[in-house]
C-alpha positions in Angstrom: -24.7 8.1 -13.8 -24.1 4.7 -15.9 -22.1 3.7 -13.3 -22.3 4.6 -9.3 -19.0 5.5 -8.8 -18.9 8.0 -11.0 -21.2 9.7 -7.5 -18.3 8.9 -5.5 -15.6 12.0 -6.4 -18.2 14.8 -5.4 -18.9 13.2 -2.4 -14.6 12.4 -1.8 -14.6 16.1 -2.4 -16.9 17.1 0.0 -15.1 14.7 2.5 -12.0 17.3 1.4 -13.6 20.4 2.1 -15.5 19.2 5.2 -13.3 16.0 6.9 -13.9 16.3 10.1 -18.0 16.4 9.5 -18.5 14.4 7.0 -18.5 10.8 6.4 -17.9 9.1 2.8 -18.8 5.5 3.7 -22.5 7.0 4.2 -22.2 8.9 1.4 -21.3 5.7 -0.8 -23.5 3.2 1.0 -26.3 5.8 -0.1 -25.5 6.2 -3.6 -24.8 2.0 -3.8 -28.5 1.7 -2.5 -30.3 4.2 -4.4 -28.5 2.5 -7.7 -30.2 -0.9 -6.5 -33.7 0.5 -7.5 -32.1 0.7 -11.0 -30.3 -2.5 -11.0 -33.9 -3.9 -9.7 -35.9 -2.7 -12.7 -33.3 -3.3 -15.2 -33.0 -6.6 -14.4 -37.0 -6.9 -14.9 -36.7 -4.9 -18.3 -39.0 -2.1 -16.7 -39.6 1.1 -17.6 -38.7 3.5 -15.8 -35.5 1.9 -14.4 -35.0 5.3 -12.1 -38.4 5.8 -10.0 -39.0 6.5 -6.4 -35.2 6.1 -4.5 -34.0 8.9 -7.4 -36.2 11.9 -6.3 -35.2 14.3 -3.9 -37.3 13.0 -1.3 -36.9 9.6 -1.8 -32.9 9.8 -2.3 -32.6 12.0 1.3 -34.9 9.6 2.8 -33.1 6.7 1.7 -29.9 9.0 2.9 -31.6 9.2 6.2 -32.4 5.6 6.4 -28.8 4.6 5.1 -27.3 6.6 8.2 -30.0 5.2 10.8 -28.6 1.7 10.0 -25.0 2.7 9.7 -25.6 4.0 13.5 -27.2 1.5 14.4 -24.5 -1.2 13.3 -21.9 1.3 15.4 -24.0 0.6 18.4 -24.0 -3.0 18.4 -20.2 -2.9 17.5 -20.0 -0.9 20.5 -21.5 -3.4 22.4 -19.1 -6.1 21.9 -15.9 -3.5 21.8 -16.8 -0.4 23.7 -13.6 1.1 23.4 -13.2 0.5 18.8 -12.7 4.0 17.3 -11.5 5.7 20.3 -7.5 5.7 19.6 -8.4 5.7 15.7 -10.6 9.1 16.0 -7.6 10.6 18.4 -5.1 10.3 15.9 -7.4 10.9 13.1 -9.8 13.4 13.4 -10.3 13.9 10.0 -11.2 10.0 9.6 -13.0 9.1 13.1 -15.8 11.5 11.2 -16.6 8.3 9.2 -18.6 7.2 12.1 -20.2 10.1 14.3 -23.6 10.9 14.7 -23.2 14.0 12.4 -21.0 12.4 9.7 -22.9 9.6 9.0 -26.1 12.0 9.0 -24.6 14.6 6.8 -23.0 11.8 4.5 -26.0 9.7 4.2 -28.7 13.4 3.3 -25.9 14.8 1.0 -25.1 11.3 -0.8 -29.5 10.6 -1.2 -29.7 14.3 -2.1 -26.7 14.6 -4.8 -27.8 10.9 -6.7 -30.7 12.4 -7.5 -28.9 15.6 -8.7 -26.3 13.7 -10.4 -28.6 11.3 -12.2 -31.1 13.9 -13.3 -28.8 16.0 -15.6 -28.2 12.8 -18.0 -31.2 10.7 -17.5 -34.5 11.2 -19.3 -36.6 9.0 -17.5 -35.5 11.0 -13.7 -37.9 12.9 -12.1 -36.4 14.6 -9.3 -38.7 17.0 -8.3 -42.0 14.0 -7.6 -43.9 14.3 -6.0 -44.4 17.7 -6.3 -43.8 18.0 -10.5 -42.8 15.7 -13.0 -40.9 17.8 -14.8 -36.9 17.5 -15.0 -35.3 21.1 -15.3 -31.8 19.5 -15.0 -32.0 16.9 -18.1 -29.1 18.0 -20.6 -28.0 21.4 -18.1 -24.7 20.2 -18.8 -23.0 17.8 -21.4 -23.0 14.3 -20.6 -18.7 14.6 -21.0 -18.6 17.0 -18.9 -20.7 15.7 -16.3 -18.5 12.5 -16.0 -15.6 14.3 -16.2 -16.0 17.3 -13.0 -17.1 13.6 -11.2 -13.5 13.0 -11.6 -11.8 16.0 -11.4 -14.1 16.7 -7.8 -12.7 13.2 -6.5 -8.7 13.5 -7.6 -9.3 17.4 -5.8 -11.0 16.0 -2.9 -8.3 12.7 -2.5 -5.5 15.2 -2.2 -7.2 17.8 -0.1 -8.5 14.5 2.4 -4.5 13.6 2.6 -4.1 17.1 3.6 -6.1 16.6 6.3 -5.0 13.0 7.3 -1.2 14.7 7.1 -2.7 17.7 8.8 -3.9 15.8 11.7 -0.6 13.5 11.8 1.4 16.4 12.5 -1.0 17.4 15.0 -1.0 14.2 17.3 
């Protein structure tokens, strides 16, 4: 993508379909690092500017690591205010999934996973598939327009069907 939060409405849509298992701020924190191996070589005028972080494996690892730290940062919240998140999660179910175990795991795989995806159907220089194969089967499977544009059709879907949810849980508490 030329710009990272373009990666942000698929994963806002996913939040939609999947609220209460999913958390976004993994998902984005994973997409804003994997972007900083870009901004890294661009700055140095290398080529390639998209390299390890934008495989498959390297994108879920970096998803995996993303969460780890994301957890671990909730622990040592925890220690300081044990009981932060508890009446927040009550009311919101849909929202407290921003910080569980599974959210933050499921956010930070399917944002490393998708980047690469994303990226590899309008960059030339992607190889997604490393380090198995250097070929890119997804350059051009789409039209750059298009690409850029179901981005932002997935995230205005999935910011009304998350406030369907949120209103969905306020009429439940």
């Amino acid at each position: 993508m030329p710009f990272t939060p373009y990666h942000f409405g698929p994963g806002l849509f996913v939040k939609g379909l999947a609220a209460r298992w999913f958390s976004w701020i993994a998902f984005v924190a994973a997409q804003v690092v994997i972007d900083c191996e870009t901004l890294y070589y661009m700055e140095r005028h290398e080529y390639p500017v998209h390299r390890t972080l934008h495989t498959f494996l390297g994108g879920t690892l970096t998803g995996i690591a993303v969460a780890g730290l994301l957890l671990a940062a909730r622990w040592l919240v925890s220690l300081w205010t044990p009981r932060l998140g508890k009446p927040f999660q009550a009311k919101w179910p849909s929202a407290g999934s921003e910080f569980t175990t599974a959210g933050l795991l499921a956010g930070g795989v399917i944002g490393g996973a998708s980047h690469s995806f994303l990226d590899g159907l309008m960059h030339p220089d992607i190889r997604p598939f490393m380090p198995w194969t250097s070929a890119n089967p997804l350059l051009h499977a789409i039209g750059l327009g298009t690409l850029l544009d179901g981005c932002i059709v997935m995230g205005l879907i999935g910011f009304m069907l998350v406030g369907l949810w949120l209103y969905s849980d306020r009429r439940r508490g």
